[in-house]
N, C-alpha and C positions, 0 to 999 in steps of 0.2 A: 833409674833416672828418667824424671819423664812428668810431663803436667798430669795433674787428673784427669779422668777420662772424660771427655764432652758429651755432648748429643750434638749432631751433627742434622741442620734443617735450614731448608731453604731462607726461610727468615732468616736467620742466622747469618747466611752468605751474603745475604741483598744487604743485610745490616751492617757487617765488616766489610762490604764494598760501596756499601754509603759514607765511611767514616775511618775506616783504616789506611785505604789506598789514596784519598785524595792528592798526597805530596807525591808521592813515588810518581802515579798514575797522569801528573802535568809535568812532569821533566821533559816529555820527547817539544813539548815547546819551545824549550832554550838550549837546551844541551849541543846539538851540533849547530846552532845558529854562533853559540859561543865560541865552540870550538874554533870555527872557521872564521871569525872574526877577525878583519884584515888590524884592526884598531889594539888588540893584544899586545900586550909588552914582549910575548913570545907566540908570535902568529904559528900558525899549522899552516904551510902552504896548502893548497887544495890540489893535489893530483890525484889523479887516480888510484897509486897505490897507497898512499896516504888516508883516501875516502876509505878504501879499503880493512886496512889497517884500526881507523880508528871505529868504523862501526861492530867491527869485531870484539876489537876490545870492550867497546861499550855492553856488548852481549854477553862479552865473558865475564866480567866484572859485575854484570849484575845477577848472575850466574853462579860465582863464586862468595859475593857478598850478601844477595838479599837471598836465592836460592838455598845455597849449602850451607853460609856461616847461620841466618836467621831461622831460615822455614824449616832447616834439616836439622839443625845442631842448636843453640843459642833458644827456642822456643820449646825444647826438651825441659827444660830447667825453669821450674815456676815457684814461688812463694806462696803457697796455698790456691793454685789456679791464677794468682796476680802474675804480669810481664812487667816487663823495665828495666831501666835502671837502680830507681829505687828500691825494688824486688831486691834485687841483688845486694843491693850493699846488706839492706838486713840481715839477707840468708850469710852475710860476709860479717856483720855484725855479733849473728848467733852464734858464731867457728870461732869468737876472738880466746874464749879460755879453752878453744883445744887447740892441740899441735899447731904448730905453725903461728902463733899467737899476732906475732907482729907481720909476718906474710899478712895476713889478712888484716891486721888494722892498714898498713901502705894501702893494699888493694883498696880497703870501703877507703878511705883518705882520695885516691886516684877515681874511686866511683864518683865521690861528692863533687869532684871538679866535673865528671862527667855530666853527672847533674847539671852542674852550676853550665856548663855551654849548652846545652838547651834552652835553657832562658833566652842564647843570644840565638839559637835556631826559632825561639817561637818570636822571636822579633825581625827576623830579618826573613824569614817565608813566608806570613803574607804582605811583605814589599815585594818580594821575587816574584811570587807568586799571581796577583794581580796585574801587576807590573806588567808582567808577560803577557799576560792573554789583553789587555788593554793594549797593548802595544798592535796587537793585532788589526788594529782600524785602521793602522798606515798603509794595511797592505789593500786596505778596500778600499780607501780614499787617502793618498797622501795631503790633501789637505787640512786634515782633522788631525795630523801630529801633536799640534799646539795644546790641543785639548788632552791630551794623554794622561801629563798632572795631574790635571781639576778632575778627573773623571776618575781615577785610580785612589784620592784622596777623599772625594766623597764617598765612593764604596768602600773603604775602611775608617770612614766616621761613620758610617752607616752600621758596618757590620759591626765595630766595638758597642757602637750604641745599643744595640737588640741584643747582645748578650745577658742581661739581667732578666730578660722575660723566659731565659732556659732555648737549649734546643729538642725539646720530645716531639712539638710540635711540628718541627720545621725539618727533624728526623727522618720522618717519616719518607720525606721525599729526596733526601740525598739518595739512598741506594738507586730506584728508578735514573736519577738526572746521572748517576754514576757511569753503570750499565750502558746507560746511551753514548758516556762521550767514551768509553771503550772500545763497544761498538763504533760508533764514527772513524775514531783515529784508528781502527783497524783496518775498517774497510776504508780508508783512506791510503793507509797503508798497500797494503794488497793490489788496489789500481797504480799505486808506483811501484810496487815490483813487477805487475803484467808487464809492464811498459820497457824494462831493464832486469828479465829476468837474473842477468847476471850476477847484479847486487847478494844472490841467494849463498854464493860464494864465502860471503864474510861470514857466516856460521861457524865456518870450519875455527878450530882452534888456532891455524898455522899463519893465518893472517894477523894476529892480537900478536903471537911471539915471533914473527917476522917484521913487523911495524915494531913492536918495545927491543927486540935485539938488533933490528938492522939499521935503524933509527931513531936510537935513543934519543939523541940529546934535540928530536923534534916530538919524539911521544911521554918523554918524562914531563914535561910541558905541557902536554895535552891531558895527561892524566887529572891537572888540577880543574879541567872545564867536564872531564869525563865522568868526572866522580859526582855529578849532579845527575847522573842517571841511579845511582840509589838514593838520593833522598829520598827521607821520609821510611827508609827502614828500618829505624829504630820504633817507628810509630806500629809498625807490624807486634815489634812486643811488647808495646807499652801496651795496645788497646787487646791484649790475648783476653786479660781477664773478663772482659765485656762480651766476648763474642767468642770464644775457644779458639784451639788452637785450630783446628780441624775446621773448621770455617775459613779462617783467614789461611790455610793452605789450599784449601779447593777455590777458593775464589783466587788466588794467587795462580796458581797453576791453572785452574781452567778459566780465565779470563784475563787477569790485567797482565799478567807475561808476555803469552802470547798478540792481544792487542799491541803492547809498550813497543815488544820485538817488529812487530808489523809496522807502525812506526816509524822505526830508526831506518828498518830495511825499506821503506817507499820515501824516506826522506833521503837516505845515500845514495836510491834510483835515479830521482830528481836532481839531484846533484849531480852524477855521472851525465845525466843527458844534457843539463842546462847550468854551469858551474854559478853564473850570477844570480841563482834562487839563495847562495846562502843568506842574504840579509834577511832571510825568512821562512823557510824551507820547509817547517810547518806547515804556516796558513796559506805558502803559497804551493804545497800538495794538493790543496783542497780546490775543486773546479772552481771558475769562479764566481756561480749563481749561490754556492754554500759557505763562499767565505765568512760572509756577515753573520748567516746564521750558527757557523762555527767561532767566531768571536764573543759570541753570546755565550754558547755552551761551555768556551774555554774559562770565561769569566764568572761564571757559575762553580765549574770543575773544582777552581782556583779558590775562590771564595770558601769552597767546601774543604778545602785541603787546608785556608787560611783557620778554617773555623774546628778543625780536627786538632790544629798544633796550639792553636788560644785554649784549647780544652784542655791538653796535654799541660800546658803552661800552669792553669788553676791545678791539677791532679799533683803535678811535682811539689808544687807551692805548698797546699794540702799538706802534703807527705811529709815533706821537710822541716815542716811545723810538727807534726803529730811525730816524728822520731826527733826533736829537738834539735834542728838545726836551723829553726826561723821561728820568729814569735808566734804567738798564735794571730791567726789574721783573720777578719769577719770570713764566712762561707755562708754563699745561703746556696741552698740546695732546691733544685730547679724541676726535679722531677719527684713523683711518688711512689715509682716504681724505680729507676735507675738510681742508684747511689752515685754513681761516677759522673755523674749528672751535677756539676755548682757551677760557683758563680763565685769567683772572689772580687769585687771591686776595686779593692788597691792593685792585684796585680792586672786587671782589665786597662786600667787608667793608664797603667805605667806605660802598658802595652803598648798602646794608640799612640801615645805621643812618641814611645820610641820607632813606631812603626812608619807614625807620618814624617820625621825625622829624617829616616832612611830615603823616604822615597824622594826626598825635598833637595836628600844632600847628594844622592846618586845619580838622581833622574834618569834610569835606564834597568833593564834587568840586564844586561851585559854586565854593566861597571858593579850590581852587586854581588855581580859571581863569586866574582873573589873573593867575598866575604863569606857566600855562602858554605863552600865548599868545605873549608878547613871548620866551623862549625861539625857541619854532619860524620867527616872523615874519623875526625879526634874521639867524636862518642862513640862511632865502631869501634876503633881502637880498642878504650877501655872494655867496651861493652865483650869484645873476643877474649881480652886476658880474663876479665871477669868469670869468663864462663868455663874455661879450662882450669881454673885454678879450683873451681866450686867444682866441677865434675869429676878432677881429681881427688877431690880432700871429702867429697859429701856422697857421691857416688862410685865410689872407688873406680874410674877410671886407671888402666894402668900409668905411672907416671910417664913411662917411655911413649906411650899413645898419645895421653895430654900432650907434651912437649913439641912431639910431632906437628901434630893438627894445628898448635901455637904456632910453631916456627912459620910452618905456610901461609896460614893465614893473615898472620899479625904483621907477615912480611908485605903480604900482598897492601894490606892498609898501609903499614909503613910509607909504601914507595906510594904512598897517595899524599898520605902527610908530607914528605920531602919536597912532592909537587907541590902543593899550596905551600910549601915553605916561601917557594919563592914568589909569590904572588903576595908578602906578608907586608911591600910598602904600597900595594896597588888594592888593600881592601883588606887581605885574609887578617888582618892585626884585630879585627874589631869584634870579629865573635871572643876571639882570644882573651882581649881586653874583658867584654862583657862578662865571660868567665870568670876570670880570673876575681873581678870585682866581687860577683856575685859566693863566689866560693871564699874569696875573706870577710866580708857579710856571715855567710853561713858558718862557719869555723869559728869567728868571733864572737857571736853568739852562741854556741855550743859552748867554748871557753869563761865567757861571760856568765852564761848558764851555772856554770860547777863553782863557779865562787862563790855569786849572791846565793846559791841552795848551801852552802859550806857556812856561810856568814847566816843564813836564816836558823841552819841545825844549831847555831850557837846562841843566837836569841833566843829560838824556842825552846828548848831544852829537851830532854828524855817524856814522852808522854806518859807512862808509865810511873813514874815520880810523881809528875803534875798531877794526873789523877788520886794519886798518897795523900795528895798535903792536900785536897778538896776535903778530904775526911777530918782531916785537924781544923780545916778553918771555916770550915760548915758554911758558907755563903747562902743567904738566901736565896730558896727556892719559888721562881714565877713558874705558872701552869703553861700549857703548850709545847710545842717541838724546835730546839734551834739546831740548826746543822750547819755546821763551820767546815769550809771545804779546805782540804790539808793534801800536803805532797805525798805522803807517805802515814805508818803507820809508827813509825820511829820519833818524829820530835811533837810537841803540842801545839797548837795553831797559835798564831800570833792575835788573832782576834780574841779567840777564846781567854788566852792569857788575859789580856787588856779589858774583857770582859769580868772576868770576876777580880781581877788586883782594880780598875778603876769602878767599874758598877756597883763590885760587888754582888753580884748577881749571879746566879745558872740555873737556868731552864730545866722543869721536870725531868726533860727529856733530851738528849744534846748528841746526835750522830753528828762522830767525825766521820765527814767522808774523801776517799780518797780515789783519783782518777789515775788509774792507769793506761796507757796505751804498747798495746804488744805491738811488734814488729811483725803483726800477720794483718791481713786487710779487712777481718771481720772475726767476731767473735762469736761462739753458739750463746744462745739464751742460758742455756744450763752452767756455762760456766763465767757465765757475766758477774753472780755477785757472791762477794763471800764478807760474815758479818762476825763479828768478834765482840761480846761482850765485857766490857774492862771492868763493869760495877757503879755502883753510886750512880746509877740511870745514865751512863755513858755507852754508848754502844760506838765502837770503829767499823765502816763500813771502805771495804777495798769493791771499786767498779772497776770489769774491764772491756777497755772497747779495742776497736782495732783502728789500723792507722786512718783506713779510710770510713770510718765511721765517726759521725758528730754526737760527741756525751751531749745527754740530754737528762739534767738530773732529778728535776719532778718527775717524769717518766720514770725513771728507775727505782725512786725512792716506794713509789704505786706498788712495784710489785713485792715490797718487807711487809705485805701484810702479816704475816707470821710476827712480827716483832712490832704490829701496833702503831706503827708510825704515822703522823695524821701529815700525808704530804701537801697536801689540799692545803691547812693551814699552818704549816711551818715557817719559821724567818729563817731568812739565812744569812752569815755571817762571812765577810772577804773580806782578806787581809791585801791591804793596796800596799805596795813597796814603794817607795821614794826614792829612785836611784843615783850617786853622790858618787863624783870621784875624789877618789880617796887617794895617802899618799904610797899605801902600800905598792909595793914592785909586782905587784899580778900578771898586770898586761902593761905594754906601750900605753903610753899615755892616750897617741892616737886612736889607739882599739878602743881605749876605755871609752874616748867620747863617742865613736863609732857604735858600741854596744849600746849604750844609751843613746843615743838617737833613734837606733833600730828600735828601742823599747819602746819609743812613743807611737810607732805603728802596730802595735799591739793589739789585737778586738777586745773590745770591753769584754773581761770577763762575765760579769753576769749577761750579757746578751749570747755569748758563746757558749757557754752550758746551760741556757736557758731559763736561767731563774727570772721571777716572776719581781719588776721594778720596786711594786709598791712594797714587798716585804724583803726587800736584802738590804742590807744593813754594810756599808763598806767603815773600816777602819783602819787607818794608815798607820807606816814606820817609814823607818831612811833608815838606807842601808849603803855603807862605801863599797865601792869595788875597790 
């Protein structure tokens, strides 16, 4: 059980702390500012053993969640060197015809929801996110409040707008600007623990279960603002495959830990000595010749954290499309060296407006806590059952061990979910919502998917036959190469048909070709293409990519030199679907029109595998759902 092995190099580290830790690594911003928050539907009185208590917990919890569930256990288990969510469901996808058949469709079923609440975490962290560190100018001048909006709103019109031009460039200098605000809030940190050495106390484990048993029904309540000190741990395994695992542990463990923990403990010091710092206890750690220039760095931090989960957002989108659970949607790819490196504009757009949204209808990172929280908690959730169920069933984990390691951990998340339970009319309903949306979206498109391919096998018939009756009815022969792009190798293209029943015509030479996408993130060269001669100058061509690779089909067609194929000058021929709801009982009517709406956001296929405008040739049908 275990990722492939890495190389482990200082780039590497500066690279996964430019880019990995942004979320996790601005929580000490808001999280005990939250906590303490007199305005709370369920306040945390501020006492001493309360401070106590809750900074404890905050270290055990990220301890137990992003330390032992992520960095120790959960980042063992990879998809060909890929992390995530999506990772998983695959590897839950591939298990579905052995044992346990329907265990693992629930599970990948409970991953896809997983999925689908990220959507509403890449929309609602950089609102928090910025939100935050913007907020910061009240503490350097309370009369620049007013300005907090306009200033928060144009750096995320700003930051969605620069998306298209890629981040390799701008890459380059996250790790440095990272490093630094590490550095800062540590040694920021560190001067508020000199100050109240005592604070050092909350390490001990006896204070988190002295505070959660002595004082429940004031810490089961705090757990919902507590649980903003792992955000951004799922991003730890979403970005493994970019940067190994072994990177983003050594920079976890020798840096953003111990800074985060420096942190929490110089802000509980500050609190102990002066109880009225919490309205800001952050920026008001910081002396106050470095405030301003700490508002700067935060807002940077932030931005880099906002600009990690927007990336995260195109990667999922990507994915979800390439295993069929979203249309295919334009991607243009940003880099020439990084593959995980795009750009989607539909969900960039959606992005923004649902970002500026948040900030318009919250106006505060307090009020969007709520929302935040039960977002982040729920994809742990899955993402721990996910992992014990695969470590049992893939790596023979004993089951009494799985179960175990489950029960505790899932429990610990549990009682975090129960908390933002009750925060669900004061915010937490809206990642839920966005979920939820986004996962009957996704499902109904999947669903939608197996019909119209079920209604196309029925128009196009057995390939094989169709190729027979080419010999009976002899169609004239024009010179040159046509290639009709086809689902499979099993029915005949729909163009194709319509080609020679209305043209009457077939080309010297006619590759069907057919795209496949595995549920692994890239494919070797060697076993990208395999070609099957049917006869009567037809050749079937099966291409395989991977999820995170964009088919590009002149390029591949380049390398049948062996088989002649002039790719340079070939037409190519796409069957366009018409889609009509029908009065068959398939789906809810609702779905139906759902489905097809989703359909018209579709990327032009020929612009998505690349074919060249002036020689593709599109042909339509209508087909009912």
């Amino acid at each position: 059980m275990g990722a492939k092995r890495d190389k482990l190099s200082v780039a590497g580290v500066v690279g996964a702390l430019g880019v990995v830790f942004g979320d996790i690594g601005t929580s000490p911003i808001y999280t005990l500012q939250i906590i303490f928050n007199p305005a709370d539907p369920h306040p945390v009185p501020l006492t001493e053993e309360n401070l106590f208590g809750v900074v404890s917990t905050i270290f055990w919890s990220v301890m137990l969640i992003v330390t032992l569930t992520y960095v120790t256990l959960v980042m063992r288990i990879d998809n060909d060197g890929e992390g995530g969510i999506m990772a998983l469901i695959t590897l839950l996808r591939r298990g579905e015809a052995a044992r346990g058949r329907r265990t693992a469709i629930a599970l990948a079923v409970l991953g896809l929801f997983g999925a689908a609440l990220f959507f509403g975490d890449s929309m609602i962290t950089p609102a928090i996110s910025v939100l935050s560190a913007v907020e910061g100018v009240k503490v350097v001048s309370p009369g620049l409040e007013e300005l907090i909006i306009p200033i928060t709103a144009v750096i995320i019109v700003v930051l969605f707008a620069v998306q298209r031009f890629g981040t390799n460039a701008v890459g380059r200098l996250f790790g440095p600007i990272t490093i630094t605000w590490f550095l800062a809030i540590g040694i920021c940190g560190l001067g508020g623990v000199a100050q109240r050495p005592e604070i050092l106390r909350a390490l001990s484990p006896t204070y988190a279960i002295g505070f959660l048993a002595g004082h429940f029904h004031i810490a089961f309540f705090a757990l919902a603002a507590i649980v903003l000190a792992v955000t951004g741990a799922e991003a730890l395994y979403a970005d493994m495959g970019h940067f190994g695992r072994r990177a983003i542990v050594y920079g976890w463990l020798g840096l953003v830990l111990p800074a985060c923990t420096l942190s929490y403990l110089g802000q509980g010091a500050l609190l102990l000595a002066d109880p009225a710092a919490f309205t800001s206890p952050f920026f008001l750690l910081v002396p106050g010749w470095g405030r301003l220039p700490m508002v700067l760095l935060a807002t940077a931090a932030t931005v880099i954290a906002a600009q990690a989960v927007i990336t995260g957002a195109y990667s999922v989108a990507n994915q979800a499309g390439q295993l069929g659970y979203l249309p295919r949607l334009r991607v243009a790819h940003t880099s020439e060296s990084t593959m995980g490196q795009i750009y989607v504009p539909w969900i960039n757009w959606v992005l923004m407006v649902s970002v500026l949204t948040l900030v318009f209808a919250f106006r505060s990172s307090a009020a969007l806590a709520y929302a935040f929280g039960m977002a982040v908690i729920a994809t742990i959730t899955i993402t721990t059952l996910l992992f014990f169920y695969l470590a049992h069933t893939r790596w023979g984990v004993p089951a009494w061990l799985a179960a175990a390691g489950a029960t505790l951990l899932v429990s610990v998340d549990l009682l975090f979910v129960g908390a933002n339970l009750t925060k669900l009319v004061h915010g937490a309903w809206l990642p839920l919502i966005i979920g939820l949306i986004a996962f009957t979206v996704m499902t109904t498109w999947q669903r939608g998917r197996q019909i119209v391919t079920a209604e196309r096998d029925r128009a196009e018939g057995p390939l094989r036959e169709f190729v027979a009756e080419l010999h009976e009815r002899r169609p004239a022969r024009v010179p040159g190469t046509a290639v009709f792009l086809n689902r499979g190798k099993q029915t005949a293209p729909l163009a194709l048909r319509a080609n020679v029943e209305h043209n009457r015509v077939l080309h010297e030479k006619v590759v069907i070709l057919s795209i496949q996408t595995l549920p692994v993130p890239r494919v070797p060269d060697a076993d990208r293409i395999e070609t099957d001669d049917l006869g009567n100058g037809i050749t079937h061509v099966n291409v395989r990519f991977g999820y995170l690779e964009k088919p590009h089909v002149p390029a591949v067609l380049r390398l049948l030199t062996a088989d002649r194929i002039e790719a340079d000058d070939a037409s190519y021929f796409l069957s366009k679907i018409e889609l009509v709801r029908g009065p068959a009982p398939t789906m809810a009517a609702w779905r139906k029109r759902l489905f097809i709406a989703t359909a018209h956001i579709t990327a032009d296929a020929a612009e998505y595998f690349g074919l060249p405008r002036h020689r593709t040739v599109i042909m339509g049908s209508r087909i009912e759902v």
